[in-house]
TIVO-2410 file (N, C-alpha, C; in nm, 3 decimals):
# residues 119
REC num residu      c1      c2      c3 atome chaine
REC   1      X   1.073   1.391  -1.649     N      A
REC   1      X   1.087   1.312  -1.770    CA      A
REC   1      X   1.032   1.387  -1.892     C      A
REC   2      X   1.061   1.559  -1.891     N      A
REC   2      X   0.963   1.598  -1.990    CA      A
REC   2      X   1.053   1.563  -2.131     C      A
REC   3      X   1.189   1.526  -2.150     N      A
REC   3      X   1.223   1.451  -2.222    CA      A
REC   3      X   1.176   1.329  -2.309     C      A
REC   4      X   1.133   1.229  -2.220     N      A
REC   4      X   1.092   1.147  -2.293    CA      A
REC   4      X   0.929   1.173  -2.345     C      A
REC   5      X   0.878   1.257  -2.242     N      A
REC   5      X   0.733   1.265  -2.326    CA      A
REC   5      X   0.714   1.334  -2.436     C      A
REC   6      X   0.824   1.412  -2.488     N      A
REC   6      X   0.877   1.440  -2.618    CA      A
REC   6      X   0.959   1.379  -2.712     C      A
REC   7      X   0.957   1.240  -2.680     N      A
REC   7      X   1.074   1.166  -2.736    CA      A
REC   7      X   1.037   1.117  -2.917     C      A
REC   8      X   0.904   1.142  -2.932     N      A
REC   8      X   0.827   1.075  -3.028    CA      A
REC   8      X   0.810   1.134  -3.170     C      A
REC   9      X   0.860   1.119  -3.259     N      A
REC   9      X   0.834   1.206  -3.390    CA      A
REC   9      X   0.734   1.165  -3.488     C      A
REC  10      X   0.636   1.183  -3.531     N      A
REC  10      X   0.549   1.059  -3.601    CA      A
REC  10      X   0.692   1.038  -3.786     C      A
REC  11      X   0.711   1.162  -3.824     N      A
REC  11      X   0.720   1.172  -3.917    CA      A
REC  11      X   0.878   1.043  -3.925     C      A
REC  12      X   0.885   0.988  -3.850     N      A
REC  12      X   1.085   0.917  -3.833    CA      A
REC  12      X   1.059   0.816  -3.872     C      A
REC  13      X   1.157   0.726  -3.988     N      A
REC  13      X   1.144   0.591  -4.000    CA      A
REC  13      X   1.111   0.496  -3.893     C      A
REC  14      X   1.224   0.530  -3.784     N      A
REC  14      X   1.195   0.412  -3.671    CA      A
REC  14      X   1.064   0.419  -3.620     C      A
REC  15      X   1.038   0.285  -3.591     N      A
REC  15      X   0.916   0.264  -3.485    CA      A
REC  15      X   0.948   0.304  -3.366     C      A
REC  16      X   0.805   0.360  -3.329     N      A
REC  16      X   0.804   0.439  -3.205    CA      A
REC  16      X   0.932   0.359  -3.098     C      A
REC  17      X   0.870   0.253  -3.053     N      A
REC  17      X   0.956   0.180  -2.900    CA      A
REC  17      X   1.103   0.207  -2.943     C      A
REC  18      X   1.218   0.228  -3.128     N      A
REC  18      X   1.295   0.233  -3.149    CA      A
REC  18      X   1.328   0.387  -3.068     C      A
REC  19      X   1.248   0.488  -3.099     N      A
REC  19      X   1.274   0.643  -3.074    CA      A
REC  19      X   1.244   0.632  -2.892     C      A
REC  20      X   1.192   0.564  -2.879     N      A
REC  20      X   1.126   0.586  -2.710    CA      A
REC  20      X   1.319   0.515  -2.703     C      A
REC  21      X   1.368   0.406  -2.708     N      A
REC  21      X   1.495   0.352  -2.693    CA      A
REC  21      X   1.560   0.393  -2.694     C      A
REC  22      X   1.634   0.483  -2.793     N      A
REC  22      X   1.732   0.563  -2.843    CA      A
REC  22      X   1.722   0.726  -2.778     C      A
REC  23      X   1.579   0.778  -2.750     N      A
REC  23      X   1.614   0.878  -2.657    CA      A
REC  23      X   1.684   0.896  -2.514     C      A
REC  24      X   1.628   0.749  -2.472     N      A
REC  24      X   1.650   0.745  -2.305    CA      A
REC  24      X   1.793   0.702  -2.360     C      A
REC  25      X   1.882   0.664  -2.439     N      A
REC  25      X   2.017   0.589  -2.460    CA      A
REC  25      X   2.107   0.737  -2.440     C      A
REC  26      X   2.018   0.842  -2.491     N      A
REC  26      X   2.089   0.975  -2.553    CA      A
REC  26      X   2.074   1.044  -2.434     C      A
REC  27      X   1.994   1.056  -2.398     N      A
REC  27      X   1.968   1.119  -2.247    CA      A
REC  27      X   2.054   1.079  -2.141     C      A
REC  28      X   2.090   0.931  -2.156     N      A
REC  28      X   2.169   0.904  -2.029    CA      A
REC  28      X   2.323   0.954  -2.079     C      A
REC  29      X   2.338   0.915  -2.205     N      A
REC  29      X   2.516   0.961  -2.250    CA      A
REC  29      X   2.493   1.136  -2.193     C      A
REC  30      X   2.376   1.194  -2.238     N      A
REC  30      X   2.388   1.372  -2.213    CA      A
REC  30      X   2.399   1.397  -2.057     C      A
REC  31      X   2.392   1.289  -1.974     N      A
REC  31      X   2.347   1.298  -1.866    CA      A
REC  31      X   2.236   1.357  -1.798     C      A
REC  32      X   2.111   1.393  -1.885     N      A
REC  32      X   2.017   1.436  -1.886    CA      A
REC  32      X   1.887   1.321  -1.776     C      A
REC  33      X   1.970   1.205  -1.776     N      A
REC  33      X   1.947   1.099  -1.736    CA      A
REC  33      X   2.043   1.047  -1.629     C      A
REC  34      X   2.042   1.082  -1.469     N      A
REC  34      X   2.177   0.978  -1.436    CA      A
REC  34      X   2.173   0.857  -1.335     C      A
REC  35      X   2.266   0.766  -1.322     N      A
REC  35      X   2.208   0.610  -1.257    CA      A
REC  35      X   2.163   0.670  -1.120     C      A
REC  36      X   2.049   0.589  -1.109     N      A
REC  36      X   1.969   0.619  -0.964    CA      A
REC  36      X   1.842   0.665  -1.011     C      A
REC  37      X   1.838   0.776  -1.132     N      A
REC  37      X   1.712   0.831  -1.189    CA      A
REC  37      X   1.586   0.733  -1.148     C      A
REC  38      X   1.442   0.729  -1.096     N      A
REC  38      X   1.342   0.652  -1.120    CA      A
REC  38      X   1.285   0.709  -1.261     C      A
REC  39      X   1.243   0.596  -1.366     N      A
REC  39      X   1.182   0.655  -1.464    CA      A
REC  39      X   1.003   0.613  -1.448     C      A
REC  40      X   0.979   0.652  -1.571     N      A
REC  40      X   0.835   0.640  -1.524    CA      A
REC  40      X   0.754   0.539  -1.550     C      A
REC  41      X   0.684   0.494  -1.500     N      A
REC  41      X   0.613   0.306  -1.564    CA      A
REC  41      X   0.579   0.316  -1.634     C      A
REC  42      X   0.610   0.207  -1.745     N      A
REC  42      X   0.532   0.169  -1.870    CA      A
REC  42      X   0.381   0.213  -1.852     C      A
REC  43      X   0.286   0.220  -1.767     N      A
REC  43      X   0.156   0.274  -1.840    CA      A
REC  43      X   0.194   0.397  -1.812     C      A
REC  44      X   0.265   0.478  -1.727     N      A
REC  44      X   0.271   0.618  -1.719    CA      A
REC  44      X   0.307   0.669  -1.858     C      A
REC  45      X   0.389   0.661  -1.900     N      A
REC  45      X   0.477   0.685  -2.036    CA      A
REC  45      X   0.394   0.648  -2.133     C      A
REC  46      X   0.328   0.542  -2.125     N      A
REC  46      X   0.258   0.459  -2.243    CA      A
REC  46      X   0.129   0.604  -2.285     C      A
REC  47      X   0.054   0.633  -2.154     N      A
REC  47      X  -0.040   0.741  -2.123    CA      A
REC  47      X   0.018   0.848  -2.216     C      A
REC  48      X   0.138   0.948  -2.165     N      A
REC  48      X   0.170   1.032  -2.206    CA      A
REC  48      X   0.201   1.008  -2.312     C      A
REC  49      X   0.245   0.936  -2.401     N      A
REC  49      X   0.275   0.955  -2.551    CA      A
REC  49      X   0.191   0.913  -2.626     C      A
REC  50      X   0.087   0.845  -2.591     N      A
REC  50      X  -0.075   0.825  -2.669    CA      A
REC  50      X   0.010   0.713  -2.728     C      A
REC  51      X   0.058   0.598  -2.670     N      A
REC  51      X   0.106   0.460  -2.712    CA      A
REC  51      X   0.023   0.381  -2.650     C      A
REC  52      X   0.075   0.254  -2.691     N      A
REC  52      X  -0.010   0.096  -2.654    CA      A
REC  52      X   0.106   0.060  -2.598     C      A
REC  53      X   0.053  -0.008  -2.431     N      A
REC  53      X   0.142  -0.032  -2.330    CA      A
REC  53      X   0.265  -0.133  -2.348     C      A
REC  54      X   0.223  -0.213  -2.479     N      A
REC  54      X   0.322  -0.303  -2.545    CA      A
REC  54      X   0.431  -0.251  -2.618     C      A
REC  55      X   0.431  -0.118  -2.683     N      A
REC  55      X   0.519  -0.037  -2.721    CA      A
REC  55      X   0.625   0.002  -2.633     C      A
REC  56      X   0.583   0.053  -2.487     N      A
REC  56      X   0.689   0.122  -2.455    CA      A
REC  56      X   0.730  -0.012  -2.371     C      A
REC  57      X   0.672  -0.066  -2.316     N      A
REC  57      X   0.696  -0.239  -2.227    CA      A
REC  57      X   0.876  -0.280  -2.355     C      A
REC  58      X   0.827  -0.266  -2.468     N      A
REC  58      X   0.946  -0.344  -2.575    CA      A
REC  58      X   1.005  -0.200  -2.543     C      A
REC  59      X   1.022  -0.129  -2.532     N      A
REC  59      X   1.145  -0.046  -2.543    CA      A
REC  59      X   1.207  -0.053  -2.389     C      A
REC  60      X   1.178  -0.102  -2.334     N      A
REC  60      X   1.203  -0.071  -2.157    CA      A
REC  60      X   1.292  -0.224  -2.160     C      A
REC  61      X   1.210  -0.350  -2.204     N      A
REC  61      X   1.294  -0.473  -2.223    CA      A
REC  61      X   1.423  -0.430  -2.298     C      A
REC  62      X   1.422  -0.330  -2.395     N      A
REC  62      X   1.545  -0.357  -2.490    CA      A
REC  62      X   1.670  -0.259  -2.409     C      A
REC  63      X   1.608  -0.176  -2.394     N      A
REC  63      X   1.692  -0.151  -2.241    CA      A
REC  63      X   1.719  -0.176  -2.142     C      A
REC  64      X   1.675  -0.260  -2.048     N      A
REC  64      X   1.690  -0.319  -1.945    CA      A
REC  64      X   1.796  -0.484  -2.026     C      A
REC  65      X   1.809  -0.536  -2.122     N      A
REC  65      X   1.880  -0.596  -2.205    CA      A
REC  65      X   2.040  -0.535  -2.199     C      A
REC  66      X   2.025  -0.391  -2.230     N      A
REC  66      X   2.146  -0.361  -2.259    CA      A
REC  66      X   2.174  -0.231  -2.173     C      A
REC  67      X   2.145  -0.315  -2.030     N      A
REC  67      X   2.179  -0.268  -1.904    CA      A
REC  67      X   2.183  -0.102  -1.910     C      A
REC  68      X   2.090  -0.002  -1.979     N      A
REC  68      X   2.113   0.087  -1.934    CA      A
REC  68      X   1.958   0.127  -1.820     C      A
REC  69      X   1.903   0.026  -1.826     N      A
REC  69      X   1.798   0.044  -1.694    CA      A
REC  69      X   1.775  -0.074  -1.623     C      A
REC  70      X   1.678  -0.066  -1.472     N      A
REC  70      X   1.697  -0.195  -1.468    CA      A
REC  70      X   1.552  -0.198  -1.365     C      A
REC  71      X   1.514  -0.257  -1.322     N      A
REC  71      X   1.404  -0.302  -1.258    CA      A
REC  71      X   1.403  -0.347  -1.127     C      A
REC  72      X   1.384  -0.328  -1.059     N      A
REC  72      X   1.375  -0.310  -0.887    CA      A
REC  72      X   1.227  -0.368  -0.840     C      A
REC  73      X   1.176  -0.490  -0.919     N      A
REC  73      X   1.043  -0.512  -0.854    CA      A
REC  73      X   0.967  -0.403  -0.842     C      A
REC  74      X   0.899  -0.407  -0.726     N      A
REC  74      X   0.770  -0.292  -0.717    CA      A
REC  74      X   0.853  -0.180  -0.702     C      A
REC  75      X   0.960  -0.209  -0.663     N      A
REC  75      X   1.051  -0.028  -0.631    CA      A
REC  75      X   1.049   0.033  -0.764     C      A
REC  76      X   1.019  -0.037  -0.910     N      A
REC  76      X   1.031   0.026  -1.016    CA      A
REC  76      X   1.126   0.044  -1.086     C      A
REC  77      X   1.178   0.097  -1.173     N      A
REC  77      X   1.258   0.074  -1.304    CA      A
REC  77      X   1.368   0.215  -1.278     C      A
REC  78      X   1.492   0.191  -1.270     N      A
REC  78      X   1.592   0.342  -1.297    CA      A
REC  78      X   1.705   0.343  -1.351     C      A
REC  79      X   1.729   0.427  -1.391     N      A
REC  79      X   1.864   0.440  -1.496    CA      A
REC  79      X   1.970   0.363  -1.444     C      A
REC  80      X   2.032   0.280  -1.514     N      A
REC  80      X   2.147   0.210  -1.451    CA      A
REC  80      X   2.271   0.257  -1.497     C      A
REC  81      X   2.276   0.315  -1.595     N      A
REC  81      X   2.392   0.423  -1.658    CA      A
REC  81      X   2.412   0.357  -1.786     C      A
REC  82      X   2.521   0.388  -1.843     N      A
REC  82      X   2.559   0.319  -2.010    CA      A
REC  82      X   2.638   0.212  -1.969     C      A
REC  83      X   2.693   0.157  -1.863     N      A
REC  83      X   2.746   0.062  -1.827    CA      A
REC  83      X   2.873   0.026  -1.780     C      A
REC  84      X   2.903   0.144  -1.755     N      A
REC  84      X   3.052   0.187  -1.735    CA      A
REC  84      X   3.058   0.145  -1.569     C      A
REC  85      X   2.909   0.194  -1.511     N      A
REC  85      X   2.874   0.203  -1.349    CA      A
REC  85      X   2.933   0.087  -1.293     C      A
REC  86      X   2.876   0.020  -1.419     N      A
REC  86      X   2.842  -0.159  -1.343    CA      A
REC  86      X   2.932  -0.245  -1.354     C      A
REC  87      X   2.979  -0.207  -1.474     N      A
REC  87      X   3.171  -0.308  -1.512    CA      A
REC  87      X   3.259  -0.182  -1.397     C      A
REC  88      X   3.267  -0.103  -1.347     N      A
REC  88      X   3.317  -0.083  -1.282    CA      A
REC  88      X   3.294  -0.152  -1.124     C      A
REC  89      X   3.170  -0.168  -1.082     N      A
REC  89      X   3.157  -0.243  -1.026    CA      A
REC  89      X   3.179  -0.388  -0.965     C      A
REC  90      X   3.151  -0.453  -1.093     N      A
REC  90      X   3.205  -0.606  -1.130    CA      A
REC  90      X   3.331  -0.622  -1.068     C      A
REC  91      X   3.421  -0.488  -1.143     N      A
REC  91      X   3.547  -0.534  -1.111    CA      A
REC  91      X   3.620  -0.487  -0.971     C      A
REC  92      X   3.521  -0.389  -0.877     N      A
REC  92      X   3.527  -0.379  -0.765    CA      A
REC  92      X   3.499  -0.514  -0.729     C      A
REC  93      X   3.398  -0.563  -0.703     N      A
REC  93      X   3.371  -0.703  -0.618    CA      A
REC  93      X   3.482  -0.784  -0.664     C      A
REC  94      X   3.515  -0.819  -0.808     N      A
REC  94      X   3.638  -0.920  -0.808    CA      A
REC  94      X   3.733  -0.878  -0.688     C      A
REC  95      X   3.804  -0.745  -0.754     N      A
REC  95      X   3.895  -0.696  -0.643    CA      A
REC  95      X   3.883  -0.762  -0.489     C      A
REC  96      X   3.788  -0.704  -0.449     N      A
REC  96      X   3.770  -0.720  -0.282    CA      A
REC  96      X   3.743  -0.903  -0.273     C      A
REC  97      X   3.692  -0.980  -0.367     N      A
REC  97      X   3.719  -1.079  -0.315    CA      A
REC  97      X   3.875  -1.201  -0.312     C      A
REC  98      X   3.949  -1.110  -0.430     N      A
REC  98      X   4.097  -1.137  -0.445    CA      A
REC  98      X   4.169  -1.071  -0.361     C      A
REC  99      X   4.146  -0.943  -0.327     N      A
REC  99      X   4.233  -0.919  -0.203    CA      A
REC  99      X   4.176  -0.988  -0.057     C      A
REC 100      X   4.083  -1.009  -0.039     N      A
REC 100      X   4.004  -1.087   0.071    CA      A
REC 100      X   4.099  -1.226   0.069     C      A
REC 101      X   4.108  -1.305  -0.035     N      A
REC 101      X   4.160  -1.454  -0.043    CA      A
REC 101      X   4.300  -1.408   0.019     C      A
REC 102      X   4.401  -1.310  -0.050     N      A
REC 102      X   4.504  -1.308  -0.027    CA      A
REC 102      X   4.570  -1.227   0.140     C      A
REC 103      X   4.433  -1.244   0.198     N      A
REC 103      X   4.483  -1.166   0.347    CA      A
REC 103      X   4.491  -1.030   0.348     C      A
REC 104      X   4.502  -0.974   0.273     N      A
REC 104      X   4.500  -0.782   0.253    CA      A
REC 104      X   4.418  -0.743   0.358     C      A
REC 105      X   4.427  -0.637   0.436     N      A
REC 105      X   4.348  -0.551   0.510    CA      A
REC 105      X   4.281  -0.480   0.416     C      A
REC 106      X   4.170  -0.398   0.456     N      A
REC 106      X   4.094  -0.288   0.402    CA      A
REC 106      X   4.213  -0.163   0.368     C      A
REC 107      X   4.260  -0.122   0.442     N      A
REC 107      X   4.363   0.017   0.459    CA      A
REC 107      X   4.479  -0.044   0.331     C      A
REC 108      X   4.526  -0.143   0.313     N      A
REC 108      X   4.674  -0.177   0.263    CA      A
REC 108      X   4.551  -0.213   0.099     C      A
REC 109      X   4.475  -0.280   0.116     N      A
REC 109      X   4.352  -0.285  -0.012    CA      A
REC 109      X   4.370  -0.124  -0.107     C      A
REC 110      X   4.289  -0.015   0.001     N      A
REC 110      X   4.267   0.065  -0.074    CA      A
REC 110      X   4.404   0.160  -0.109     C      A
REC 111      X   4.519   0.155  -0.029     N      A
REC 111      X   4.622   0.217  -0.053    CA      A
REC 111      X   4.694   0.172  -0.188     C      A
REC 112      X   4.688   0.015  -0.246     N      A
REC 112      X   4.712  -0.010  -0.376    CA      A
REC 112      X   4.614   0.059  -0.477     C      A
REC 113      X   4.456   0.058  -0.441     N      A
REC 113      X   4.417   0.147  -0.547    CA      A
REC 113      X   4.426   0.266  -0.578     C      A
REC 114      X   4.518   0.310  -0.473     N      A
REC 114      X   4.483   0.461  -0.453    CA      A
REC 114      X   4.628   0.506  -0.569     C      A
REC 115      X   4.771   0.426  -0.543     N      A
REC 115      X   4.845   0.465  -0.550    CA      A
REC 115      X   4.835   0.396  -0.778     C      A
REC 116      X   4.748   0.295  -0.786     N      A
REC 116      X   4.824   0.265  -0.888    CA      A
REC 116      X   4.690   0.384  -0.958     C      A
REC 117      X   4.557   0.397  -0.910     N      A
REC 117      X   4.486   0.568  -0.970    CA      A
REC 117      X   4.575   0.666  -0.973     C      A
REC 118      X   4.691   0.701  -0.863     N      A
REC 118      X   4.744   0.821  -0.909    CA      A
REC 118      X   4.848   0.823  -0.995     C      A
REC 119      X   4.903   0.707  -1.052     N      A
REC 119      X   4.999   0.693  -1.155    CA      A
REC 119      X   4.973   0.726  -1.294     C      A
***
């Protein structure tokens, strides 16, 4: 994460938790960041950038808001991607439960996705 422990400029309009936000946003588009990443706990981070644990806590909420991280209980906090992961997802589970209703096998399922991807 030596990224984000550089994430901090004093001299920048935004407030810190804004720059702590907007790096990890930039990092994940650079892929410098990718879903699965564990990041580091709010007091870890809070430590390394000589912040107050309420600072980076609001930047971790405003991301975890706008799903590019997410929280796993004690398993801890990791990149969830820019969101592309997860609406792709979504619309996997619709899928499988509309082809499920309509009787589809697995094999005849994935052969429609396969064929209308290669079009």
């Amino acid at each position: 994460m030596n990224g984000l422990s550089a994430a901090l400029d004093p001299a920048a309009s935004s407030p810190p938790y804004d720059q702590i936000r907007s790096r990890v946003v930039s990092m994940v588009k650079g892929r410098q960041l990718t879903p699965g990443d564990r990041m580091p706990t709010v007091r870890q981070l809070a430590n390394d950038l000589g912040l107050a644990v309420n600072t980076v806590a609001r930047a971790y909420r405003e991301l975890e808001q706008a799903g590019v991280i997410e929280t796993r209980g004690r398993a801890g906090t990791f990149v969830a991607g820019d969101g592309v992961e997860r609406e792709a997802k979504a619309a996997a589970a619709a899928y499988v439960a509309r082809v499920r209703a309509l009787g589809l096998d697995r094999d005849d399922a994935l052969a429609l996705v396969d064929r209308l991807l290669s079009s």
